[in-house]
N, CA, C, O and CB atoms as a CASP TS submission, in Angstrom:
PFRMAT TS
TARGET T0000
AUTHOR 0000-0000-0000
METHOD Language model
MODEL 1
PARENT N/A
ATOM      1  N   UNK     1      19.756  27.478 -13.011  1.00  0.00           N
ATOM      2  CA  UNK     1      20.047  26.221 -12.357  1.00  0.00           C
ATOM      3  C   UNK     1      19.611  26.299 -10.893  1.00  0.00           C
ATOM      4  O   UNK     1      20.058  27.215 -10.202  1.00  0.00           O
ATOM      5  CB  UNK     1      21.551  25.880 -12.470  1.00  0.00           C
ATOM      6  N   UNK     2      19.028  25.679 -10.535  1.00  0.00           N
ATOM      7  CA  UNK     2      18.624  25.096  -9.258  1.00  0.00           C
ATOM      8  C   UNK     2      19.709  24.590  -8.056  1.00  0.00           C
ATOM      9  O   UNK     2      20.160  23.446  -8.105  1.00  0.00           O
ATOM     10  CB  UNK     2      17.839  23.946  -9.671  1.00  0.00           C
ATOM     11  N   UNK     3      20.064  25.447  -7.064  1.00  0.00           N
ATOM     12  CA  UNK     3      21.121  25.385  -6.408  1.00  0.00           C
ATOM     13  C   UNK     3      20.893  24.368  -5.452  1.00  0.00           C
ATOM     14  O   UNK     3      19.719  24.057  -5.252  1.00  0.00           O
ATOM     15  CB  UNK     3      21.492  26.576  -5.918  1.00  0.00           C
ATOM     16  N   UNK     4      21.898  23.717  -4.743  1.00  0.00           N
ATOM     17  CA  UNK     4      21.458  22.309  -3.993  1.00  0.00           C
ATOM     18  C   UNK     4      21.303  22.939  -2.985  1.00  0.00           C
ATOM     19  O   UNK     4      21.927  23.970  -2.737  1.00  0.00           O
ATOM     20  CB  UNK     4      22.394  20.979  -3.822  1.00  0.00           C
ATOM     21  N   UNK     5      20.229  22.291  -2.053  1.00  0.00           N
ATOM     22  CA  UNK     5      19.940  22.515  -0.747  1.00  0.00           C
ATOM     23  C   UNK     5      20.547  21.697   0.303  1.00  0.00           C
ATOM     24  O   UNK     5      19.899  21.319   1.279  1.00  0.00           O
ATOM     25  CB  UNK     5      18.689  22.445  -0.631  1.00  0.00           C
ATOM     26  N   UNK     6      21.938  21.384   0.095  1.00  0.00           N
ATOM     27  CA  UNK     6      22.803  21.283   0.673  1.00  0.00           C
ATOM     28  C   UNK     6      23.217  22.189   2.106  1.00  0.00           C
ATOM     29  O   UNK     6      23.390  23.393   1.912  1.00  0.00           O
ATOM     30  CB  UNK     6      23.459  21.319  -0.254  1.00  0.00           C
ATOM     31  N   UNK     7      23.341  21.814   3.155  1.00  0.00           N
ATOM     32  CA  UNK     7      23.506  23.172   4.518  1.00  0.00           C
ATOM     33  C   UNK     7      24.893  22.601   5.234  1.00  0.00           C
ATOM     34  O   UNK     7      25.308  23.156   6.252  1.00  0.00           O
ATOM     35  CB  UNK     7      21.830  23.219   6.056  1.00  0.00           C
ATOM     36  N   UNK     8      25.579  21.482   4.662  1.00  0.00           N
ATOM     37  CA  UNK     8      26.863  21.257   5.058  1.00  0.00           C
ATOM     38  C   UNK     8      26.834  20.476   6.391  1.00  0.00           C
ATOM     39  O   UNK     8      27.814  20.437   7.134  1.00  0.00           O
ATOM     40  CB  UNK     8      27.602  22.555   5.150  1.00  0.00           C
ATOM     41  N   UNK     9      25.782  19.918   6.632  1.00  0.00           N
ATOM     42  CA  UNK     9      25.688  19.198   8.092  1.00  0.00           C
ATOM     43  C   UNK     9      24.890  17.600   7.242  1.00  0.00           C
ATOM     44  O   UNK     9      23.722  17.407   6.904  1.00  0.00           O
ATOM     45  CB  UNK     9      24.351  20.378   9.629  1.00  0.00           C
ATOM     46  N   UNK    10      25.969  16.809   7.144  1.00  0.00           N
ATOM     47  CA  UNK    10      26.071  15.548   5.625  1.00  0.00           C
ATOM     48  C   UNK    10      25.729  14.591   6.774  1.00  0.00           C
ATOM     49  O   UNK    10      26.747  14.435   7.448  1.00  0.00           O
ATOM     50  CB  UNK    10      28.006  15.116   4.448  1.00  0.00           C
ATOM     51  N   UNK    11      24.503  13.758   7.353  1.00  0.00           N
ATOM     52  CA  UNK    11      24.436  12.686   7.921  1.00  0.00           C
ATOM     53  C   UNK    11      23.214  12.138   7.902  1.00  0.00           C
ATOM     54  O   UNK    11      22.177  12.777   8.080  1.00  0.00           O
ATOM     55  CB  UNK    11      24.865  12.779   8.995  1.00  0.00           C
ATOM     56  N   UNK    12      23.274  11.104   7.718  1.00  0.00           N
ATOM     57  CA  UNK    12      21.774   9.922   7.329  1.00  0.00           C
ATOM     58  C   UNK    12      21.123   9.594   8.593  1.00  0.00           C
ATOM     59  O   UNK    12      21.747   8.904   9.400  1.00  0.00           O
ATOM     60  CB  UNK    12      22.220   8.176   6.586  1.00  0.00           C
ATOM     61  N   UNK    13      20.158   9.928   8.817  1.00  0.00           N
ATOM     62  CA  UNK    13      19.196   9.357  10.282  1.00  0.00           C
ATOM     63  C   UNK    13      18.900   7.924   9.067  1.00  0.00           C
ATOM     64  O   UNK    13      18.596   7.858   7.876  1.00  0.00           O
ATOM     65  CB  UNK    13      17.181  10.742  11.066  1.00  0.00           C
ATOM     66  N   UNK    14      19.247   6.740  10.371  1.00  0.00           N
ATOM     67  CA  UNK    14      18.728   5.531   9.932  1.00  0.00           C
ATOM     68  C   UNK    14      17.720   5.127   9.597  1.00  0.00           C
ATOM     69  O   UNK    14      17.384   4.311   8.739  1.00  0.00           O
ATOM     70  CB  UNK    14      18.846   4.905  10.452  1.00  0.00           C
ATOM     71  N   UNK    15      16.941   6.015  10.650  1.00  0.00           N
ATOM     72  CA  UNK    15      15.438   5.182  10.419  1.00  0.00           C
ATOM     73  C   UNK    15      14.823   6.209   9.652  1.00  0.00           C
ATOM     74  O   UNK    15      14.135   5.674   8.783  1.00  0.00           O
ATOM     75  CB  UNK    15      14.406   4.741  11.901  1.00  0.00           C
ATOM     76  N   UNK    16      14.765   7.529   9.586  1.00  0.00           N
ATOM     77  CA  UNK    16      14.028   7.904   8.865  1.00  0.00           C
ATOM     78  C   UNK    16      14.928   7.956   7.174  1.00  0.00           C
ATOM     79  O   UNK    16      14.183   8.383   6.292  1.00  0.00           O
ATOM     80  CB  UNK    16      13.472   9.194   9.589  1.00  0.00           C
ATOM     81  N   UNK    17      15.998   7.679   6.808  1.00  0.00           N
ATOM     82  CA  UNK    17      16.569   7.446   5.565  1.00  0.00           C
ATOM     83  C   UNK    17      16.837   8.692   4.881  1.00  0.00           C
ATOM     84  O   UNK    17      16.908   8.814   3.658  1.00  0.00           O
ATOM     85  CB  UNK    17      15.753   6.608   4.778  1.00  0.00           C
ATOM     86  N   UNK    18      17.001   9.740   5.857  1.00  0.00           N
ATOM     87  CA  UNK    18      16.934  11.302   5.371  1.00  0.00           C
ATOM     88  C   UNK    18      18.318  11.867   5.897  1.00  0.00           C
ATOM     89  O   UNK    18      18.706  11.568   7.026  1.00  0.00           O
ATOM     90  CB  UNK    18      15.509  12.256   6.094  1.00  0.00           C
ATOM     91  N   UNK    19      18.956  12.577   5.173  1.00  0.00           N
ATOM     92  CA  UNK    19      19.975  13.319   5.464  1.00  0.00           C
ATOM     93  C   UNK    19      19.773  14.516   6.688  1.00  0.00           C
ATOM     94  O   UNK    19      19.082  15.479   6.356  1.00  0.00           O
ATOM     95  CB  UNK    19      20.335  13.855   4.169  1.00  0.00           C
ATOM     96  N   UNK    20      20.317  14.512   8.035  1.00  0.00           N
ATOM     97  CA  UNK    20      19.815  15.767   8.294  1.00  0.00           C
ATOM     98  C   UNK    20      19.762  16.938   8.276  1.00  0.00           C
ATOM     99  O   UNK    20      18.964  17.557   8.980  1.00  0.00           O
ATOM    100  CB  UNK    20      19.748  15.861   8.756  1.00  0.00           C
ATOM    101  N   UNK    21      20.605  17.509   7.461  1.00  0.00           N
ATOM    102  CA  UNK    21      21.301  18.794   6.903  1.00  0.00           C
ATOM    103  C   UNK    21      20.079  19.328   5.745  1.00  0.00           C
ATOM    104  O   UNK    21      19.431  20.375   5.729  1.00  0.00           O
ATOM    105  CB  UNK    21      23.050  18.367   6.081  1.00  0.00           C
ATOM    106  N   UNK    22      20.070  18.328   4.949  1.00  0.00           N
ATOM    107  CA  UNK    22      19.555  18.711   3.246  1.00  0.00           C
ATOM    108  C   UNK    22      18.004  18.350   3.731  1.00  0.00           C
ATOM    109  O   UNK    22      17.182  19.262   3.809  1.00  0.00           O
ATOM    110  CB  UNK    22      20.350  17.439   1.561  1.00  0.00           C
ATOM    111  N   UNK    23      17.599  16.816   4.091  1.00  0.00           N
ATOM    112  CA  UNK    23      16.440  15.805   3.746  1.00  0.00           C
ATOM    113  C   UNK    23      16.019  15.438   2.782  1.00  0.00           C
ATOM    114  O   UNK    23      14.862  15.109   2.522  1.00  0.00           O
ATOM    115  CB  UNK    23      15.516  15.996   4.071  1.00  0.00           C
ATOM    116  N   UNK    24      17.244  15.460   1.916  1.00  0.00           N
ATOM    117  CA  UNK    24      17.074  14.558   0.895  1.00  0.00           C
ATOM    118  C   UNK    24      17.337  13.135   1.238  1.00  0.00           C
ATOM    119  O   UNK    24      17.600  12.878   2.412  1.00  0.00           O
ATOM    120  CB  UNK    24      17.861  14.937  -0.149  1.00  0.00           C
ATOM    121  N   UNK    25      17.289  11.908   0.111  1.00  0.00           N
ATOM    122  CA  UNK    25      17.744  10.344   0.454  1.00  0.00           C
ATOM    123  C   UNK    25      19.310  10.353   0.049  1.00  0.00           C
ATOM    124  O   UNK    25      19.778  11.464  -0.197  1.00  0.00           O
ATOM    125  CB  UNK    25      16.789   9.031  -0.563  1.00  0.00           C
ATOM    126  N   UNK    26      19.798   9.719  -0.004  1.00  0.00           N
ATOM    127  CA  UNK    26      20.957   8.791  -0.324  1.00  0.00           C
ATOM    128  C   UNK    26      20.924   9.155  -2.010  1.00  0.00           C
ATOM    129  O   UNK    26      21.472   9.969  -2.753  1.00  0.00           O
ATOM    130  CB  UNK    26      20.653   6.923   0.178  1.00  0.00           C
ATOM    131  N   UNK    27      19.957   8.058  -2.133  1.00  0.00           N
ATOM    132  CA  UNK    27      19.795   8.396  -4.003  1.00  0.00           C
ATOM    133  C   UNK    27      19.606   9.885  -4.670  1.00  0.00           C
ATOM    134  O   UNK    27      20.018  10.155  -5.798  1.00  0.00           O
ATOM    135  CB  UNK    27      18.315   7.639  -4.601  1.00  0.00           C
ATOM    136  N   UNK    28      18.961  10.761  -3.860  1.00  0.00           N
ATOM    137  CA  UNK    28      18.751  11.684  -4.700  1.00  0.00           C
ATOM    138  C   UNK    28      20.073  12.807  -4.481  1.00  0.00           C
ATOM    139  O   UNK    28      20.330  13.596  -5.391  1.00  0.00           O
ATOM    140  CB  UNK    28      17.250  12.222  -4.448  1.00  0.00           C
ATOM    141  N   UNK    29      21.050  12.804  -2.929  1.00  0.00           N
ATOM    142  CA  UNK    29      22.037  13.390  -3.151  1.00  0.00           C
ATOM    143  C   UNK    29      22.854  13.085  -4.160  1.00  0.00           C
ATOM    144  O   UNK    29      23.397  14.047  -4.704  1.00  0.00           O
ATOM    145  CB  UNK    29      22.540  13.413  -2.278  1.00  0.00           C
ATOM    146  N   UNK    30      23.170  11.683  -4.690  1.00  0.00           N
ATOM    147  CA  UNK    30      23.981  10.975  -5.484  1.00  0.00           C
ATOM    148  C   UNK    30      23.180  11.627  -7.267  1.00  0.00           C
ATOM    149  O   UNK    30      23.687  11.458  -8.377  1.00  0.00           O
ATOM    150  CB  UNK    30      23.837   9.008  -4.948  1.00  0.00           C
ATOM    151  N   UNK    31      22.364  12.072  -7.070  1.00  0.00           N
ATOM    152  CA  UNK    31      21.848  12.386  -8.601  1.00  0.00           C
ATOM    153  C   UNK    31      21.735  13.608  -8.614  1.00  0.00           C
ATOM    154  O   UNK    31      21.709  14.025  -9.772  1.00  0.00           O
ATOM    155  CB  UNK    31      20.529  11.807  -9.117  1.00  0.00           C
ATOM    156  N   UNK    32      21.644  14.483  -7.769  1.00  0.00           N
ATOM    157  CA  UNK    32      21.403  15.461  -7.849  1.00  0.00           C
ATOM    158  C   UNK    32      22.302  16.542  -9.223  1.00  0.00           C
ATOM    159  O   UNK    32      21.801  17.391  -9.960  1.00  0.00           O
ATOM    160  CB  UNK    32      21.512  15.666  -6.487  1.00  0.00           C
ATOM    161  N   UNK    33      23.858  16.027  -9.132  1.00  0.00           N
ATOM    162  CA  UNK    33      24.332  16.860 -10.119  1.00  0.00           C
ATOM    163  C   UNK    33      24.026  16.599 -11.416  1.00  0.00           C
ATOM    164  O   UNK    33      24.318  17.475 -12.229  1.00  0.00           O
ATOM    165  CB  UNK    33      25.547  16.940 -10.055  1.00  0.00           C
ATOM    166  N   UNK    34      23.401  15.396 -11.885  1.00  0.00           N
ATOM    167  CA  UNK    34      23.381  15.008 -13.089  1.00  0.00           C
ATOM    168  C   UNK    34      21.140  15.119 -13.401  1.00  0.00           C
ATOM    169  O   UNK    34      20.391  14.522 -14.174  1.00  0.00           O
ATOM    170  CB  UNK    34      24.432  13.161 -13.095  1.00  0.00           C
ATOM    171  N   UNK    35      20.899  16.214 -12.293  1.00  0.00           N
ATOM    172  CA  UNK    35      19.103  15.817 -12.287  1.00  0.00           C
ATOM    173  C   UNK    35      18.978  16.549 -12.997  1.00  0.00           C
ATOM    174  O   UNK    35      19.968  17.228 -13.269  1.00  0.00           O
ATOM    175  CB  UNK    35      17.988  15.940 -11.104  1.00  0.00           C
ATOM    176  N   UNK    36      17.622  16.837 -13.735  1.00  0.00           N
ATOM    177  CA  UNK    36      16.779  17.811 -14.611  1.00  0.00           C
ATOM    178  C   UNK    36      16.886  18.717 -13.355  1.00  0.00           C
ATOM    179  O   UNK    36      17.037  18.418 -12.171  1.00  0.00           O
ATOM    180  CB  UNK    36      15.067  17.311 -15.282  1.00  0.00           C
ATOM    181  N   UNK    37      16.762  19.914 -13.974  1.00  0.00           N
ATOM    182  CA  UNK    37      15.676  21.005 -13.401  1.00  0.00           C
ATOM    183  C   UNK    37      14.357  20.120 -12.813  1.00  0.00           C
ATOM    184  O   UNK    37      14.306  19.690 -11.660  1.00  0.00           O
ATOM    185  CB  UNK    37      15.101  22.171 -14.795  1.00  0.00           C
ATOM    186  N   UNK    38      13.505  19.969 -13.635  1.00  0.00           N
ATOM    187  CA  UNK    38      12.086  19.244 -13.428  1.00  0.00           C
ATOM    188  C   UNK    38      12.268  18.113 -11.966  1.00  0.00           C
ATOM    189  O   UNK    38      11.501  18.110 -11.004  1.00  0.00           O
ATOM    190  CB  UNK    38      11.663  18.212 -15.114  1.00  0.00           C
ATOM    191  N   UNK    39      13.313  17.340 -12.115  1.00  0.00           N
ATOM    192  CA  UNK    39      13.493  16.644 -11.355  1.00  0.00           C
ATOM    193  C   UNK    39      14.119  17.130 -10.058  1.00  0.00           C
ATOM    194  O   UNK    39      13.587  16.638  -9.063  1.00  0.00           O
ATOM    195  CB  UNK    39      13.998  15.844 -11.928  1.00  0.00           C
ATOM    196  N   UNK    40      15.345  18.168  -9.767  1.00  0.00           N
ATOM    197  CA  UNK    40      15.208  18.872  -8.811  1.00  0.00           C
ATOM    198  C   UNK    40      14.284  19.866  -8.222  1.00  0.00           C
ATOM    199  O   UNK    40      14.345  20.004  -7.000  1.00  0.00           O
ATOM    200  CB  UNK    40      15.941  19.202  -8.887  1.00  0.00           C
ATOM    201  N   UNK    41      13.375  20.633  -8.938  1.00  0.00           N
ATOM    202  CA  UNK    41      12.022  21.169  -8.392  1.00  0.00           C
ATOM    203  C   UNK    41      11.413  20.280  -7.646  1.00  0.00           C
ATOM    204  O   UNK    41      11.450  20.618  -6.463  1.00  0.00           O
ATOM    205  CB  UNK    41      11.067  21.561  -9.376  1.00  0.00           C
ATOM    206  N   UNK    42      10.724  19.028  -7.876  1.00  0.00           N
ATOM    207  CA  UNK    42      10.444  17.886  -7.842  1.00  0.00           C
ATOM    208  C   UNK    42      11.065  17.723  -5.969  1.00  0.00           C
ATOM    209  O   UNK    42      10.402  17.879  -4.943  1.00  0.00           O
ATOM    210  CB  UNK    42      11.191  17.007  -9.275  1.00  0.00           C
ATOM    211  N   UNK    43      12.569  17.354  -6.124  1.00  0.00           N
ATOM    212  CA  UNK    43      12.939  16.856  -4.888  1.00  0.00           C
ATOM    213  C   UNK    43      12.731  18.064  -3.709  1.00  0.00           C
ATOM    214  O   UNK    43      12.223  17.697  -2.650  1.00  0.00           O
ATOM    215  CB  UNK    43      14.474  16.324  -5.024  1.00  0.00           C
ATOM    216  N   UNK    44      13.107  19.485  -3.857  1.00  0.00           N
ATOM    217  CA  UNK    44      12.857  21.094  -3.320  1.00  0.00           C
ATOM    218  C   UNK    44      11.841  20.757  -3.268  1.00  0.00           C
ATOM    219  O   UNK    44      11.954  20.081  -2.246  1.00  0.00           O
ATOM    220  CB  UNK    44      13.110  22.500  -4.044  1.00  0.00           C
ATOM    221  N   UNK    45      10.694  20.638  -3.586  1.00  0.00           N
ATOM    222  CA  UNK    45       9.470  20.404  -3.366  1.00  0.00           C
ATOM    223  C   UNK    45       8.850  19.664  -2.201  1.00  0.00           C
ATOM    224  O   UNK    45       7.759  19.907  -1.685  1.00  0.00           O
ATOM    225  CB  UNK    45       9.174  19.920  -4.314  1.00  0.00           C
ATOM    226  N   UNK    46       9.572  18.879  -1.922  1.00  0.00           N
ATOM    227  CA  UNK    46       8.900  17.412  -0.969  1.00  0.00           C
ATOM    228  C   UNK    46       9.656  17.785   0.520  1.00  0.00           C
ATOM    229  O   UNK    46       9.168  17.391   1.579  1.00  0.00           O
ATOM    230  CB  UNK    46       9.590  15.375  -1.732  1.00  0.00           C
ATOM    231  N   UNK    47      11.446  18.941   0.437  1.00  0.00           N
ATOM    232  CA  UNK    47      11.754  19.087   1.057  1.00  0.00           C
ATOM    233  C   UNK    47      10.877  19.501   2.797  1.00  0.00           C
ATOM    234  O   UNK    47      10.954  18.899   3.868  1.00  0.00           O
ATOM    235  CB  UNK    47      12.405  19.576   0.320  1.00  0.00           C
ATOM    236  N   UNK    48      10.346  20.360   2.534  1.00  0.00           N
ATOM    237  CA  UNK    48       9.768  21.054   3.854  1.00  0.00           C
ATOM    238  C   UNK    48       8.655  20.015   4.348  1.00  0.00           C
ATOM    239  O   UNK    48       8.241  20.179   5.496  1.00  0.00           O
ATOM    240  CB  UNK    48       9.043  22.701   3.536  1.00  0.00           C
ATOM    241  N   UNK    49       8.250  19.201   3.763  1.00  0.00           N
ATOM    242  CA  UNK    49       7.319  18.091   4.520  1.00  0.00           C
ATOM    243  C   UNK    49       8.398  16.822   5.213  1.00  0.00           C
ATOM    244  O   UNK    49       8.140  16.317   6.306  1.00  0.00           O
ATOM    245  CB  UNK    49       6.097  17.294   3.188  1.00  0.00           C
ATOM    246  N   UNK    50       9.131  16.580   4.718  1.00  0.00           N
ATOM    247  CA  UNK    50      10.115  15.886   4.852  1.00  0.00           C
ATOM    248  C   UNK    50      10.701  16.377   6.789  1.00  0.00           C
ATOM    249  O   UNK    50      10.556  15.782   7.857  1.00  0.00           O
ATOM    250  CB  UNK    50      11.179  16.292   3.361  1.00  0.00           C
ATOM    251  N   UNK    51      11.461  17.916   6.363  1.00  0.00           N
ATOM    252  CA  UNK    51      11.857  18.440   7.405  1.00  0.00           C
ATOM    253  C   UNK    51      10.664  18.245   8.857  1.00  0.00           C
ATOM    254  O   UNK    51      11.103  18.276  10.006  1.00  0.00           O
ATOM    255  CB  UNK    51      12.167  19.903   6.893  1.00  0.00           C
ATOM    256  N   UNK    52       9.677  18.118   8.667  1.00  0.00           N
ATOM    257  CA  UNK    52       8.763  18.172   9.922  1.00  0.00           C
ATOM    258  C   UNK    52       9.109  16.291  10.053  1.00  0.00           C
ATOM    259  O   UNK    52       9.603  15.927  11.120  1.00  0.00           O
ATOM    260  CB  UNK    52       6.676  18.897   9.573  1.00  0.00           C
ATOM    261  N   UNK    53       8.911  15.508   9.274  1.00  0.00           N
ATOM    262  CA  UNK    53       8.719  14.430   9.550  1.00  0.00           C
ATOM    263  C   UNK    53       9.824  14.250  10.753  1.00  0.00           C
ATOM    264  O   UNK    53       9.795  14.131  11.978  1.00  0.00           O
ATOM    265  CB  UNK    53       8.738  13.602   8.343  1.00  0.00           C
ATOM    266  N   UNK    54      11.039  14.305   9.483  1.00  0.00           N
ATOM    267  CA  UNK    54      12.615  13.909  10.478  1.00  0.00           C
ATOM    268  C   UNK    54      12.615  14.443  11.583  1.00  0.00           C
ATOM    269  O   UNK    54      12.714  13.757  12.600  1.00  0.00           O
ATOM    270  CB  UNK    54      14.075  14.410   9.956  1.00  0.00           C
ATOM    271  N   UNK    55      12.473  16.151  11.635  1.00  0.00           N
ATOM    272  CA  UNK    55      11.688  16.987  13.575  1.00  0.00           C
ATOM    273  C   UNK    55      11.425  15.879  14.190  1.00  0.00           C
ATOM    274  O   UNK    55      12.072  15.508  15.169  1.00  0.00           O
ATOM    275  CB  UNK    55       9.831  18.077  13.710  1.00  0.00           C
ATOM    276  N   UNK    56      10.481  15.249  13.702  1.00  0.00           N
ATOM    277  CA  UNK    56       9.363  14.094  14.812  1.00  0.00           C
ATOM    278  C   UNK    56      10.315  12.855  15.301  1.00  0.00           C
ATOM    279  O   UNK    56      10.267  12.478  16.472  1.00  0.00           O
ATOM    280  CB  UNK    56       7.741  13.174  13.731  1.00  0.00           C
ATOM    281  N   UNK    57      11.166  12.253  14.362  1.00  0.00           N
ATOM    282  CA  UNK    57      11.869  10.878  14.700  1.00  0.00           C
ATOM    283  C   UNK    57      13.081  10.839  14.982  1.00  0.00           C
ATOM    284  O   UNK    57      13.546   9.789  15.425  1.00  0.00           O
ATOM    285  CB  UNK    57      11.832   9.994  13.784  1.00  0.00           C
ATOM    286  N   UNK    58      14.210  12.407  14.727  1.00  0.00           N
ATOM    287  CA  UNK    58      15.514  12.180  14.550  1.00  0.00           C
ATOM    288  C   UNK    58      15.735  13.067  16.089  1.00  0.00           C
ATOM    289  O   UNK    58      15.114  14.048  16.497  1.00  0.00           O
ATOM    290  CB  UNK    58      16.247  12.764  12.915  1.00  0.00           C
ATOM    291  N   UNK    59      16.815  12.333  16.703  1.00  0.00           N
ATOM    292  CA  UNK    59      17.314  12.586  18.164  1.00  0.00           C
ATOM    293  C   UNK    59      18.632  12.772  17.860  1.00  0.00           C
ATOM    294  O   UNK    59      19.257  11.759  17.546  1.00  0.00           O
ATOM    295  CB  UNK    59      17.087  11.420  19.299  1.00  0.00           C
ATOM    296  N   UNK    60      19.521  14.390  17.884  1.00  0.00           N
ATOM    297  CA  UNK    60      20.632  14.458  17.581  1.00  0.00           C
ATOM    298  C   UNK    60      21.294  13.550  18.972  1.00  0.00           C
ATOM    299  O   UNK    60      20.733  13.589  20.066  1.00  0.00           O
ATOM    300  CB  UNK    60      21.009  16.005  17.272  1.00  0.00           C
ATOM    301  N   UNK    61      22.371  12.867  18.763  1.00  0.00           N
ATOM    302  CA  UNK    61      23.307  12.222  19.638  1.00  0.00           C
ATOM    303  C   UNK    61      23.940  13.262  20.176  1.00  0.00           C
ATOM    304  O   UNK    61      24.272  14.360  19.727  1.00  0.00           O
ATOM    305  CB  UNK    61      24.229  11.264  19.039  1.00  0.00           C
ATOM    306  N   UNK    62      24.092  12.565  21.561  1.00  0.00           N
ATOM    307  CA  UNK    62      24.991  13.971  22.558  1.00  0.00           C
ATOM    308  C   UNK    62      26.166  13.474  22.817  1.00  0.00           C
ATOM    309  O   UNK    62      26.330  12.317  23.201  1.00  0.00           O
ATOM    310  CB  UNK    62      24.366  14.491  24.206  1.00  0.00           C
ATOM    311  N   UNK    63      27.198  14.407  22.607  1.00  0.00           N
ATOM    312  CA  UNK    63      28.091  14.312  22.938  1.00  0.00           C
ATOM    313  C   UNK    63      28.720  14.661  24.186  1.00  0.00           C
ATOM    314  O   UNK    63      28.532  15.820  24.556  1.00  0.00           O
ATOM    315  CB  UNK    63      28.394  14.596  22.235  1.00  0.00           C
ATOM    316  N   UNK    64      29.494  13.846  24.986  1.00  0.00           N
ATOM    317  CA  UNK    64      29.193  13.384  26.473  1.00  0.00           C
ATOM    318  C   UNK    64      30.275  15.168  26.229  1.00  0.00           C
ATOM    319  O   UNK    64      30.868  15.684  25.282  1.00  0.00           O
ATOM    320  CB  UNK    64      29.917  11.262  27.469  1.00  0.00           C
ATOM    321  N   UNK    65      30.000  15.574  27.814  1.00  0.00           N
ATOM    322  CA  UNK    65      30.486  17.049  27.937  1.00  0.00           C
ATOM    323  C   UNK    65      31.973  16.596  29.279  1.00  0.00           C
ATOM    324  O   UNK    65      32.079  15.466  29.758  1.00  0.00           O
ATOM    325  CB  UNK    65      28.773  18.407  28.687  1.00  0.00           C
ATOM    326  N   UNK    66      32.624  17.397  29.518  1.00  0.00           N
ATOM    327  CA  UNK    66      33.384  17.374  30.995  1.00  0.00           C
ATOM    328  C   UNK    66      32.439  16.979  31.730  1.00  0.00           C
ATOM    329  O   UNK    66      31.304  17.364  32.013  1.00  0.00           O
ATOM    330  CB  UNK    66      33.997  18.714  31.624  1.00  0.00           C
ATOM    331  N   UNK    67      33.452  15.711  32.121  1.00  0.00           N
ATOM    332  CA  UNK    67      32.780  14.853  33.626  1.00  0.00           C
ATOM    333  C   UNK    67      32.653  15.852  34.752  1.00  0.00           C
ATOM    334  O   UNK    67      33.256  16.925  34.716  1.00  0.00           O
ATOM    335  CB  UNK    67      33.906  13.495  34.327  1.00  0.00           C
ATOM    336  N   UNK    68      31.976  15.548  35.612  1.00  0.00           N
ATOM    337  CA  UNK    68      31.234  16.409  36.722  1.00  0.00           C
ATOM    338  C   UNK    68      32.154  15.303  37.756  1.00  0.00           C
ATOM    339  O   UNK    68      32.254  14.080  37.651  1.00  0.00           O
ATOM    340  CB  UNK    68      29.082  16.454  36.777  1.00  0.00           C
ATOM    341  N   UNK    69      32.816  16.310  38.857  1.00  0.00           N
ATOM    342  CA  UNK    69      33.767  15.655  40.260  1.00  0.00           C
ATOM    343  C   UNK    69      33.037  15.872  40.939  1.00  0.00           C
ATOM    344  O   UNK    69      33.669  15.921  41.994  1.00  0.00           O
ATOM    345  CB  UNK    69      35.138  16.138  40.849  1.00  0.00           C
ATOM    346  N   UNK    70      31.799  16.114  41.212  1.00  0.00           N
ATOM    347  CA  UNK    70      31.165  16.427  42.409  1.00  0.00           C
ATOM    348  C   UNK    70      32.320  17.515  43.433  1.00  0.00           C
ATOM    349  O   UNK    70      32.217  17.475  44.659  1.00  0.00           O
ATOM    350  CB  UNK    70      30.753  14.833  43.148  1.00  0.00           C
ATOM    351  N   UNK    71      32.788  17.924  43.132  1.00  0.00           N
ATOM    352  CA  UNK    71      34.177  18.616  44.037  1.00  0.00           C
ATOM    353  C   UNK    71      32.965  19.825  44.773  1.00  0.00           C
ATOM    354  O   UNK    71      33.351  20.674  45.577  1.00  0.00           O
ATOM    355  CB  UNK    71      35.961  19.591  42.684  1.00  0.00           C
TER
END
């Protein structure tokens, strides 16, 4: 069996429609437990082209840090 490439960091970039943890879609996390083999090779497959794309378009959000007092 084909283990999910799941990395536990579960969130959808909007525009590119990719999870950024996995880079899988929406649909194919939702199928994944019920996919062929054939059909998860298939999605593992497309993964690492995927990963460069999202690189190019996805801007992790910052989370504001301790305010600065000028002190």
């Amino acid at each position: 069996m084909v283990d999910s490439p799941c990395i536990g960091v579960c969130r959808i970039d909007p525009r590119a429609g990719l999870c950024v943890g996995c880079t899988r879609t929406t649909g194919e996390i939702a199928l994944w437990r019920d996919a062929t083999e054939a059909q998860r090779a298939r999605i593992l497959a497309e993964l690492p082209s995927r990963r460069a794309r999202l690189s190019s378009v996805w801007v992790p959000s910052k989370t504001p840090g301790p305010k600065q007092t000028g002190r």
